[in-house]
N, C-alpha and C positions, 0 to 999 in steps of 0.2 A: 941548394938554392933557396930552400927556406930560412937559412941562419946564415948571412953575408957578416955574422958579428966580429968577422977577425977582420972586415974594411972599415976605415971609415964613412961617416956622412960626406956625401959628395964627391969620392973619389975617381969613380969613372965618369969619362965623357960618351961610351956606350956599352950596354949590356945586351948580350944577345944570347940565347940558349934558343935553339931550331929544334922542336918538335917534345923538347921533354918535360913539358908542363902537362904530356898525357899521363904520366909515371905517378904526379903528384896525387891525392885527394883531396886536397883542400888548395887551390890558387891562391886565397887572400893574402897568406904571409908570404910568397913568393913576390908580389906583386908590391908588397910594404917594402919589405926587403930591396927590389929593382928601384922601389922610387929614391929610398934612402939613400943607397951610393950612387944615386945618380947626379951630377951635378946640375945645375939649374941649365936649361936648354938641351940636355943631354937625351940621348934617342935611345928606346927602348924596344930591338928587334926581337919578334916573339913566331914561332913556327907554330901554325896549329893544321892539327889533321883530323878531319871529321870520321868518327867513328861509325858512320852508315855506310862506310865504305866496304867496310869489313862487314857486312850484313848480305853485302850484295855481291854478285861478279860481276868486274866493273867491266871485264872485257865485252862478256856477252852485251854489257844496258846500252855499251857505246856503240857494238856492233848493229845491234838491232833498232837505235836511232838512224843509221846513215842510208 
């Protein structure tokens, strides 16, 4: 997802990858990359998941709010 170089500019009318921009270290060229084959009005779906999740039990934090 960092090197789109085998599409052209503006090829897609949507780009979507759900949650694997955790995997990356650096976003910037991910995001150059999504803008380039995107074509102009074209929508760019992106999954993110907060890594404090994974710090905490999520079951207990929601049990012990209710």
């Amino acid at each position: 997802m960092r090197d789109l170089s085998a599409f052209a500019d503006a090829t897609f009318d949507v780009v979507f990858h759900p949650v694997s921009n955790l995997f990356v270290p650096d976003l910037a060229p991910v995001w150059r990359e999504c803008f380039r084959v995107l074509r102009p009005g074209g929508t760019l779906l992106v999954g993110f998941l907060n890594p404090d999740v994974y710090l905490f039990d999520h079951e207990a934090s929601t049990s012990a709010a209710s």
